[in-house]
C-alpha positions, 0 to 999 in steps of 0.5 A: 601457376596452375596448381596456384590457380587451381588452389584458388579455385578450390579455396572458392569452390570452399568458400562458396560451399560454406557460404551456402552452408551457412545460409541453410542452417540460418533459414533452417533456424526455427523463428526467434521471439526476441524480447517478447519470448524473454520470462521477465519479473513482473513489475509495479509501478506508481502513477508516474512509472517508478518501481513501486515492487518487483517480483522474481520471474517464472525461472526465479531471476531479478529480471526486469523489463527495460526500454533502451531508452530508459538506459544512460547513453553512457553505458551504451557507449561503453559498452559497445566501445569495450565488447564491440566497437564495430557493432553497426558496422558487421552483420552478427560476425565481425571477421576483422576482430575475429583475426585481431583476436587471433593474432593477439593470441598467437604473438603473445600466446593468450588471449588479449581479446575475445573475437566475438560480437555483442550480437553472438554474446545475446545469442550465447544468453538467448541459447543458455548453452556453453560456446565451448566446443566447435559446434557450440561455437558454430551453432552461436555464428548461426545464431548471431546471423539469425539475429541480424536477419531478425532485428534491428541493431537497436533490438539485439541490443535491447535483448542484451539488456534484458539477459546479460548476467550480472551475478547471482539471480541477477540478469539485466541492466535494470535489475543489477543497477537496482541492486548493486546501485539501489538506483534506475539505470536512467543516469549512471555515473561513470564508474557505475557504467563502467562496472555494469559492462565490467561484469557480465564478462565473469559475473561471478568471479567479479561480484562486487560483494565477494570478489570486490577487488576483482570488480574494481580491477575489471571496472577499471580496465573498462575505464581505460578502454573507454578513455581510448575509444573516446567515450570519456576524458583522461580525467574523467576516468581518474575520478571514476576509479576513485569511486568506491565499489558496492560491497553489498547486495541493495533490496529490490524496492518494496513499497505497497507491498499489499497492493502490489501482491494483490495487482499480480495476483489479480493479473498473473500474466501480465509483466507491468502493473500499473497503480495510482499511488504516488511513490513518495508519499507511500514511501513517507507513509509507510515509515509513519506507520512503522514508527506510529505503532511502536508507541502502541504495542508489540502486537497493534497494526495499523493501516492509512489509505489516502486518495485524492477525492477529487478524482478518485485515485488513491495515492496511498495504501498501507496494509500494515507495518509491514508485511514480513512483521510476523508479530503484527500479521503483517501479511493482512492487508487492514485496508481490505479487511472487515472490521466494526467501523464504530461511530464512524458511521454516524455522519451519514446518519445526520446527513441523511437526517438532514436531506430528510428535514427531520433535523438541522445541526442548530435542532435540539435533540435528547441524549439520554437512556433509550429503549428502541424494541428491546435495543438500549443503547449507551454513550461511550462513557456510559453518561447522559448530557441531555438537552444538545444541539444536533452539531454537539451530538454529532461532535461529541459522537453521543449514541443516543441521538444518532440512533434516535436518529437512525430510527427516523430515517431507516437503517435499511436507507442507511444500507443502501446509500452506503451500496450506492456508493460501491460499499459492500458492508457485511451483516451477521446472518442473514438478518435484516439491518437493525439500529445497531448498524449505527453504532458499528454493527456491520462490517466495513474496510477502511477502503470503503470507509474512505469511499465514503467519505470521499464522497461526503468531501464531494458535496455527496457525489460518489467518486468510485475509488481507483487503484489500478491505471490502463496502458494509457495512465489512465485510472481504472473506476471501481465497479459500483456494482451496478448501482447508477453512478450519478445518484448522489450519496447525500444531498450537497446541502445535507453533505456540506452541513455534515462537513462544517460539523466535522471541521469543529472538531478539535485539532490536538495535533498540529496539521497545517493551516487549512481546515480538515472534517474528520470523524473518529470511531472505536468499535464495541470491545476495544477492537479497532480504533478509526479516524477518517478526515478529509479537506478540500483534495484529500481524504485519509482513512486510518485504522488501528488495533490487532489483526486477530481481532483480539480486544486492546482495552484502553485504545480508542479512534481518538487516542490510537487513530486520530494522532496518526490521521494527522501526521498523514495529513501533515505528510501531503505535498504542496499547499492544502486545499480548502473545504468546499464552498457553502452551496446555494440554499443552506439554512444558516440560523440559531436554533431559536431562529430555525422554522418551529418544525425544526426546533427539534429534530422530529424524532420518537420521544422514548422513555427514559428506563434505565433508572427502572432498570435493575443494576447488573453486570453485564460484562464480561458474563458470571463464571467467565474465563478471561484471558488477558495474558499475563505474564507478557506485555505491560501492565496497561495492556492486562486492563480488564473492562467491567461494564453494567446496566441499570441501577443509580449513580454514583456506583462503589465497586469491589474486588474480593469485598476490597473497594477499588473505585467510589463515587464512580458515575461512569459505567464501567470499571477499568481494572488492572488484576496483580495476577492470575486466579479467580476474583468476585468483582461486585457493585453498589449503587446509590439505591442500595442495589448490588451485583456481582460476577465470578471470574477465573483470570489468566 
């Protein structure tokens, strides 16, 4: 009796010693930085938090963030039924299921089940060590009681979420229900939980796309666990089981993958990024591009942006086809970039115009050959149509008019109306803005493009556009770089008449039933191709061409860009909005009811010389080098362009003293070569005048 007491005393004695022991190294233990401490995968998301792109973190693994709240309760109740059915019970240590494990291992001499915790799993994951040795063992018991002391139960948990491995790279739950279930973790079904709890045990000996059978046998243990913890019916455990098991890794989601590069780039520490796109419609769009360009060439890109003018906020951004298409540059975000706007400037031109009273849309213009200081600009199709209304030169984007027009009202007020309204455009050197400017001779994105318009969908009122959200949702505003916010773009009369122009466009492609203003442009070469529309919520801003800058003869705003900007439109959801109202004080007449003064636009009558001028090539320069590249692509793409100034209508061309075209009245001659060499291309105008050209092809 007394050695039996004595041994208790001792056993106490031990027992006591351990206990404070144990207490010392836990109070020893350095601080733990729970979830806050874990490198996570930044994340972007959309306007109504949905992954938009995620990248890999610091330590290279798909580890995204996650709330306990957004995890199907399901998988919570599994998981804690198969690894630790006494989770809120214990304080780290669950000594009952430590001796249950001990004795299932001693009457059937393996182990049945693991004495550990789901507190002891995370501290296992937060050490990254093996558990193998006593030690190891003892530092994890330490560990887990750290843990408890730290947080909540529901914070130990939230940690497990982050850090249970699930296979290769993968850690978490919200990253391995992406990849191996191509959805968010928010509801699973049953046989979804059951294999996300299955293989954290042996991640790699259970990867569904190597080991398929093991992770169909190690989910189906789950199941029948569950089935006996009450967490799932009998039945709905049979159902599960039928479920077939992924065989394959899914992509991580990567849409707006511009954008999102750009949002991280912009703000590397921060691990949730997020924009005003809508998720669905980026998705639509993005394929729509894709599919558009495959019509237009192996080397043309594309690029839409579509916000909501209304507010501002951009809902869509495409930079390109795609950014790993290595043939298109995909890598170049075209919404960004500075390209020629073309005729797409023009409508500003006219507003301005019209805020000025030096012209109304019923006003008569000339359109017909000018010389402006040296500057003689010609129409597209190098033809003349005379006597037009301001709205027909606006519709039919004559040059002459708009540049008699833009030197009424001053390309330098043209300048800072578009830096009003946030827009920075380039200019070569450092020379002051020209009448060119007009006609493309600057450089803008298709962001500021759609800037622009935004604002001429709103009466003239500037709406900064935004990408970006703060913490609260709400959207970030584009800086205007200082300029005053209220100050209008145009005047809401001169913005309104602009608008109904544009609306008589014609629609060659279905896009719905409510009315759309829309503008196209092709810059000077054939380099870029745009189309900018907008109704009463949306504007859509499209561009089309190479990257590279390199010339695509043939391709122009409305035959690449335009068709595009109409099936973005079509691509919208719910109903669309109508156009503006009329504002108060416009001047609804005919031109022969318009006040005398504005009959005709009040602009400097010039001289018509291009019938004194004499005929000559002006394009491309005599002894050139042209590469077209033949050899590759089809034929249309080896189409030369051979422009020239002067001489008389109707115009005979040549190539070799061979005729190719007769009775030509356009000035140019689109020319397809049969193959490489040299070639003398010459012309004849009606007066007897000739010009010609040297050139070596290739």
């Amino acid at each position: 009796m007394r050695y039996a007491a004595g041994g208790s005393v001792l056993c106490l004695a031990l027992a006591i010693g351990a206990g404070a022991k144990i207490a010392h190294d836990v109070s020893s233990l350095p601080p733990l930085a729970g979830a806050s401490g874990i490198t996570l995968s930044p994340v972007v998301l959309d306007r109504n938090d949905r992954l938009l792109r995620s990248f890999t973190s610091a330590d290279d693994k798909w580890r995204l963030p996650v709330e306990l709240s957004e995890v199907d309760p399901l998988y919570i109740r599994m998981l804690l039924a198969y690894e630790d059915g006494r989770f809120y019970e214990h304080h780290g240590v669950d000594p009952l299921a430590a001796l249950r494990a001990a004795g299932q291992m001693l009457t059937s001499g393996k182990i049945v089940s693991g004495g550990s915790t789901l507190t002891m799993q995370v501290a296992r994951l937060l050490r990254e060590v093996s558990t193998r040795s006593l030690q190891a063992k003892y530092d994890q018991v330490i560990t887990a009681l750290k843990l408890e002391e730290t947080f909540s139960k529901d914070e130990i948990l939230h940690l497990y979420l982050l850090r249970a491995p699930f296979g290769g790279n993968l850690e978490g739950i919200r990253a391995a229900s992406l990849v191996w279930f191509g959805k968010e973790p928010s509801r699973l079904t049953p046989a979804e939980a059951a294999l996300l709890v299955a293989l954290p045990q042996s991640p790699e000996a259970r990867r569904p796309d190597r080991f398929n059978e093991s992770a169909r046998t190690a989910r189906d243990r789950v199941l029948a666990r569950a089935v006996g913890a009450g967490v799932i019916s009998a039945e709905e455990a049979e159902a599960a089981q039928k479920d077939s098991v992924p065989t394959a890794r899914r992509d991580m989601p990567f849409l707006a993958a511009h954008a999102a590069r750009k949002a991280v780039l912009g703000n590397p520490g921060a691990a949730v990024h997020r924009l005003t796109l809508e998720r669905d419609l980026q998705s639509t769009l993005e394929t729509l591009v894709r599919r558009h360009v495959q019509t237009l060439g192996p080397h043309i890109s594309a690029a839409v942006l579509v916000a909501d003018h209304t507010t501002g906020e951009i809902l869509a951004s495409v930079g390109s086809p795609g950014l790993l298409d290595e043939a298109r540059l995909g890598h170049v975000d075209m919404t960004e970039a500075l390209r020629s706007p073309g005729s797409t400037l023009k409508p500003f031109i006219y507003g301005l115009a019209f805020e000025e009273g030096i012209a109304h849309p019923e006003s008569f213009v000339d359109d017909r050959p000018i010389d402006i200081a040296g500057y003689r600009p010609t129409n597209f199709d190098m033809g003349y149509q005379g006597r037009v209304t301001v709205r027909e030169a606006l519709q039919m984007s004559l040059n002459t008019p708009a540049i008699q027009l833009l030197e009424a009202v001053g390309p330098s007020r043209l300048m800072a109306r578009m830096k009003r309204a946030g827009v920075s455009p380039v200019l070569s050197g450092d020379k002051a803005p020209g009448l060119a400017i007009g006609l493309g001779g600057l450089g803008l994105s298709l962001k500021d493009l759609a800037a622009l318009y935004a604002a001429l969908a709103e009466g003239g009122r500037i709406r900064p556009l935004s990408l970006y959200r703060d913490a609260a949702g709400l959207p970030v505003r584009a800086d205007l770089g200082g300029q005053d916010p209220l100050l209008p773009l145009l005047d809401p009369i001169a913005a309104w008449h602009v608008g109904d122009i544009l609306t008589g466009l014609p629609h060659p492609w279905a896009a719905g039933s409510a009315k759309i203003a829309y503008k196209t442009g092709t810059s000077y070469g054939y380099r870029d191709a745009w189309a900018v529309g907008f109704d009463g919520r949306h504007v859509i801003a499209v561009w089309t061409g190479r990257a590279d800058g390199t010339p695509v003869p043939g391709q122009t705003g409305a035959g690449s860009a335009a068709p595009l900007l109409f099936e973005a439109f079509q691509r919208l959801k719910g109903e669309r909005q109508p156009l503006k109202d009329r504002p108060a004080g416009v001047l609804a007449m005919t031109t022969g009811e318009l006040p005398i003064p504005l009959r005709h636009a009040r602009v400097a009558q010039p001289e018509s010389t291009a019938q004194s001028r004499p005929l000559k090539i002006t394009y491309p320069p005599d002894g050139a080098l042209v590469e077209l590249g033949l050899g590759y692509g089809t034929a249309e793409q080896h189409t030369l362009i051979v422009k020239l100034e002067g001489g008389r209508r109707p115009y005979t061309w040549f190539v070799n003293g061979a005729p190719v075209e007769t009775a030509l009245f356009r000035k140019e001659l689109v020319w397809t070569p049969d193959g490489e060499g040299f070639a003398t291309v010459s012309v004849l105008d009606a007066n007897g005048q000739a010009s010609r050209i040297d050139i070596s092809i290739k």
